[in-house]
C-alpha positions in Angstrom: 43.3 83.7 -10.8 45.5 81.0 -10.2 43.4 79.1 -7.6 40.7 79.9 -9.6 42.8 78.0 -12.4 43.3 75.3 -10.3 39.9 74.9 -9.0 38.8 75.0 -12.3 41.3 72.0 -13.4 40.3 70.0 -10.5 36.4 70.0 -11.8 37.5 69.1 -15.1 39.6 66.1 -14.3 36.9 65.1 -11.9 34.4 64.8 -14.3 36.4 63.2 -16.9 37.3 60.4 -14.0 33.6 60.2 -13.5 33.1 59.7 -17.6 35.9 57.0 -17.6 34.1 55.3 -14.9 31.2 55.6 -16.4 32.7 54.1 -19.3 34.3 51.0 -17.5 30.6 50.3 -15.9 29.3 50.6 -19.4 32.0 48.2 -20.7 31.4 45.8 -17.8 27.6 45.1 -18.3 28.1 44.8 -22.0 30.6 42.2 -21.1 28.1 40.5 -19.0 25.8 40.6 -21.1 27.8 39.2 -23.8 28.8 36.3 -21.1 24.9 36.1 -20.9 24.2 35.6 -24.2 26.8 33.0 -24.9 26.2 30.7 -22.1 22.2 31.2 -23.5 22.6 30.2 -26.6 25.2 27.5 -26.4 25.5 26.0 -22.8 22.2 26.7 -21.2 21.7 22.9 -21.1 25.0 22.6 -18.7 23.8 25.6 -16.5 19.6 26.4 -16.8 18.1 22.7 -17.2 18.3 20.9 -14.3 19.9 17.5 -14.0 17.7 14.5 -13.4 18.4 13.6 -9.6 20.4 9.9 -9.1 16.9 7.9 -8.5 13.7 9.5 -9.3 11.0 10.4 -6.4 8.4 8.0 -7.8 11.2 4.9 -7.6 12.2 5.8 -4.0 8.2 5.6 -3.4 8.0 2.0 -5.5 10.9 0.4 -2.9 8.7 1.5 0.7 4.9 1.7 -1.4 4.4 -0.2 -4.4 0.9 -0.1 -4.4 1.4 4.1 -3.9 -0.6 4.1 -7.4 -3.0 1.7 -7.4 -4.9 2.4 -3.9 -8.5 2.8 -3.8 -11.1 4.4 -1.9 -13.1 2.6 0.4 -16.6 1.9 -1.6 -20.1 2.7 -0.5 -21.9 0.1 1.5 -24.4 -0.1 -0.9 -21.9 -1.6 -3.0 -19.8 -3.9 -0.6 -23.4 -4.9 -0.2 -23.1 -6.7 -3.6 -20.9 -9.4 -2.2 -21.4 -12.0 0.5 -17.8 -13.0 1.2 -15.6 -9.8 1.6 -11.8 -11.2 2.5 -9.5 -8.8 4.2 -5.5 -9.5 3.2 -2.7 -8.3 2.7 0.4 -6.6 5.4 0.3 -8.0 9.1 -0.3 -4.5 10.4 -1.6 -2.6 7.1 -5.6 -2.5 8.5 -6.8 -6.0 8.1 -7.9 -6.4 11.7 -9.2 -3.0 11.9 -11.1 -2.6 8.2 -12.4 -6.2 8.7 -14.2 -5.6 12.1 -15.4 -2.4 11.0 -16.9 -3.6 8.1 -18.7 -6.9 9.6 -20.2 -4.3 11.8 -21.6 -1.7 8.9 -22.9 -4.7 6.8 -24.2 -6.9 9.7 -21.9 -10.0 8.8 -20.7 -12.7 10.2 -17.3 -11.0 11.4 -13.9 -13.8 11.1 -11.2 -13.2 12.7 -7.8 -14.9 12.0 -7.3 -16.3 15.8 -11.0 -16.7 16.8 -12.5 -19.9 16.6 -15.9 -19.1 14.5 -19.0 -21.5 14.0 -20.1 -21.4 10.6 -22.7 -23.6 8.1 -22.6 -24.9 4.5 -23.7 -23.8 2.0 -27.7 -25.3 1.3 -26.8 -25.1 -2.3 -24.4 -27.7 -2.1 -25.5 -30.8 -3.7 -22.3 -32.4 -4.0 -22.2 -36.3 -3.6 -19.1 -36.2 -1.2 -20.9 -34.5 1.3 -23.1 -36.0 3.5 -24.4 -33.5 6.1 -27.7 -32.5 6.7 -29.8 -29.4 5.5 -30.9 -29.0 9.1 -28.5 -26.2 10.3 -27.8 -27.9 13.6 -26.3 -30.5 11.6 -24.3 -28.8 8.6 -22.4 -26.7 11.1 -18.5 -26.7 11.2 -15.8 -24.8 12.8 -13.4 -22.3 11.4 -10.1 -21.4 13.2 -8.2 -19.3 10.6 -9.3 -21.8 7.9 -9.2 -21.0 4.5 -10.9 -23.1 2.0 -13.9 -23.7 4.0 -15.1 -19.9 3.7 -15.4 -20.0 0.4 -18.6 -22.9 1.4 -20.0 -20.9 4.2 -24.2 -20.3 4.3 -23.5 -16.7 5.8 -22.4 -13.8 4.5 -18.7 -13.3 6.4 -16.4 -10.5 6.2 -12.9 -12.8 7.1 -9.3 -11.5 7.9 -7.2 -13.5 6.2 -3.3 -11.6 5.8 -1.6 -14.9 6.7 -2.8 -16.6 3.4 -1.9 -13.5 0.9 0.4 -15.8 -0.7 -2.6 -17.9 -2.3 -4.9 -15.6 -3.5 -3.5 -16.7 -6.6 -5.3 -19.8 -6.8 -8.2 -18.9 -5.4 -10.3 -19.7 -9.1 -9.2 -23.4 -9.2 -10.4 -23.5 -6.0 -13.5 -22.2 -5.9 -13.7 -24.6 -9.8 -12.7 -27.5 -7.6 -15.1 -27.1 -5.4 -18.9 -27.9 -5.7 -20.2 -26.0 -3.2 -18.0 -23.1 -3.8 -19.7 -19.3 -3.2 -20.7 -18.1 -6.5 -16.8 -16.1 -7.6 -18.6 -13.1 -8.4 -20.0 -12.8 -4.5 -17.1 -12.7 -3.3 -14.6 -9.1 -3.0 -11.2 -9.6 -2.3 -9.7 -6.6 -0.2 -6.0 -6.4 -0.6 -5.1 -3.6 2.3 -2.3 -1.4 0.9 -0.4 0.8 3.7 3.3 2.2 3.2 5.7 -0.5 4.2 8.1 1.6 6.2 5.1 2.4 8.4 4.1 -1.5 8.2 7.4 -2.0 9.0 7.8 -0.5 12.5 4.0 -1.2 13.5 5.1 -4.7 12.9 8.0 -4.7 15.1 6.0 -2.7 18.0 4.9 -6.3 18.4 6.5 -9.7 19.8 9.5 -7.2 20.5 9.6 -8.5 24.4 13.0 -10.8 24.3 14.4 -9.0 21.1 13.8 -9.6 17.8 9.8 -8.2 17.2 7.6 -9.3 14.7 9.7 -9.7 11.5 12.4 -11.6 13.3 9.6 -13.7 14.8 6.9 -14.6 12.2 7.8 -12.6 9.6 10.6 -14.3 8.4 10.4 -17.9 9.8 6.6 -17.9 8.6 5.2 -15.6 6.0 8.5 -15.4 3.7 8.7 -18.9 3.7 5.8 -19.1 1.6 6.4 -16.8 -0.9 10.0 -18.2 -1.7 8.3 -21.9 -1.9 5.7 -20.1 -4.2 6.9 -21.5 -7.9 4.2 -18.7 -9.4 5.5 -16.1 -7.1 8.8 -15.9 -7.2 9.5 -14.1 -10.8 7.3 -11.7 -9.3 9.4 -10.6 -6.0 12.6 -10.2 -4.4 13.0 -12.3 -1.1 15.6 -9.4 -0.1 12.7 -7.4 0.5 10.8 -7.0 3.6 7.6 -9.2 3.7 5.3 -6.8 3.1 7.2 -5.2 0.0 7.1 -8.8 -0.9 3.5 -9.0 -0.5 2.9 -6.1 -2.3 4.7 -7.0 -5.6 2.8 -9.9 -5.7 -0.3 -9.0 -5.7 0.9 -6.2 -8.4 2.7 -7.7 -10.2 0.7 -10.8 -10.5 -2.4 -12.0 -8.0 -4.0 -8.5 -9.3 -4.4 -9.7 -12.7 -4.8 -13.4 -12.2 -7.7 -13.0 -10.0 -9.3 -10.7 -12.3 -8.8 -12.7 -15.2 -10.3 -15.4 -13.0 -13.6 -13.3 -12.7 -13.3 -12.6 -8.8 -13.8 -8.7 -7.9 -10.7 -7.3 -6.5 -9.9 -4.0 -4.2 -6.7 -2.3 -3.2 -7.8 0.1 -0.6 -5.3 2.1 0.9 -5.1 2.9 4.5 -4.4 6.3 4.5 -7.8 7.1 2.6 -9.5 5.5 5.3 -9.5 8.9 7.0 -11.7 10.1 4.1 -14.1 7.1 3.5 -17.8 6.7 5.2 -15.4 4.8 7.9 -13.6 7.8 9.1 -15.5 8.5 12.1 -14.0 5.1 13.3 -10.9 5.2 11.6 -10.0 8.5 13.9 -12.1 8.0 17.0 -9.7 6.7 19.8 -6.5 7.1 17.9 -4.8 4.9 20.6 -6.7 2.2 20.4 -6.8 1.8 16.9 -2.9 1.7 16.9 -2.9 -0.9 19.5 -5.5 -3.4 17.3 -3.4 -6.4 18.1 -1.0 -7.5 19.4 -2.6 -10.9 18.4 -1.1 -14.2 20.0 0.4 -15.2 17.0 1.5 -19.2 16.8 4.6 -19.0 15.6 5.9 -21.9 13.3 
């Protein structure tokens, strides 16, 4: 009887342990749930919402890419077709070479290069009392060695690379006013190339690189940011910090954009990157190498 006692005793205080633990588990998830509720209702701003990082994605993307939201797509040659003088700018090394040959090609125009010496006519329209050439071709004939001004009074229908004079796209409409035999403004498309400067940045110094310094060292600087700081209308517009092409690209947001639309000249920022989805592809991705090794060009440096 005794053990049976006993045995009986032992069950008993077991399960009243088991109830007071039960009781303690019950206790602890109302506490936690109390917890719950509190930091819900009165700190969930401190501990569910969450903090805005130090510098936001999209202005991390506006110091390498400012033209990350402005790119277009490459437009149909039925349209390019529209215009007579297509002029390739923008980055040394953001597709001006490339987007420029291709498209001479595709239209059938008169393809000029920066470095190539090109033999081009004026325009027949010109009836301008300065000028005394002939209307017989053989005679109206001039050459064009990265010239600038003189495309803009070319007979033929060009497709020109241009990057090195990015910083005057600006004043392109007093020139073309200023000038007689000026093409008509709304024949001619200016294509601003837009390409992600960190990637601008190292194709750039893949280049002139043999005794140190590459190309920013080499042109970059000594040539091209030269004439944005001497640029009176560009300067509010940039920071000379900056590499070049970040400079070049928050001019022609921040300012050349507008002012040659407002001038009445048709503008394009076509980004690089689309190229691989544009009626170009095919030559965009065929022979991968070579594309990346369009240039080096024998650059003059200053």
């Amino acid at each position: 009887m005794e053990s049976r006692g006993a045995l009986h005793s032992e069950i008993l205080s077991d399960q009243a342990a088991k109830a007071g633990f039960g009781k303690r588990q019950k206790v602890i998830v109302l506490v936690a749930a109390g917890v719950f509720f509190y930091i819900w209702a009165f700190k969930k701003d401190e501990y569910f919402i969450q903090r805005k990082p130090l510098v936001e994605d999209s202005s991390l993307l506006d110091r390498v890419f400012p033209l990350h939201s402005l790119v277009e797509e490459l437009p149909s040659k039925q349209y390019l077709k529209k215009f007579t003088h297509l002029i390739v700018t923008g980055p040394q090394r953001s597709g001006t070479t490339f987007v420029a040959k291709v498209l001479a090609d595709a239209l059938k125009y008169k393809h000029v290069d920066e470095l190539e010496d090109v033999e081009l006519h004026h325009a027949q329209t010109c009836n301008h009392s300065n000028y005394t050439f002939s209307r017989d071709p053989e005679h109206s004939k001039f050459q064009c060695k990265n010239c600038w001004s003189e495309l803009f009074i070319s007979r033929e229908s060009i497709v020109a690379q241009r990057p090195e004079y990015s910083h005057l796209l600006h004043e392109l409409p007093e020139l073309l006013l200023s000038e007689a035999c000026a093409t008509p403004k709304e024949k001619i498309l200016i294509i601003f190339m837009a390409r992600n400067c960190l990637d601008v940045f190292r194709s750039q110094n893949k280049i002139l690189h043999m005794d140190g310094g590459g190309w920013t060292c080499k042109f970059g600087r000594a040539v091209e940011w030269k004439n944005y700081r001497d640029s009176p209308k560009l300067e509010a517009h940039i920071d000379l910090r900056d590499m070049i092409c970040k400079i070049k690209q928050d001019s022609w947001k921040n300012y050349q954009y507008m002012r040659l639309k407002k001038g009445g000249i048709p503008v394009l920022t076509l980004g690089y990157d689309l190229l691989q989805i544009s009626w170009i592809r095919t030559e965009f991705q065929k022979n991968v190498a070579a594309r990346n090794k369009f240039g080096p060009k024998e650059i003059g440096i200053a």
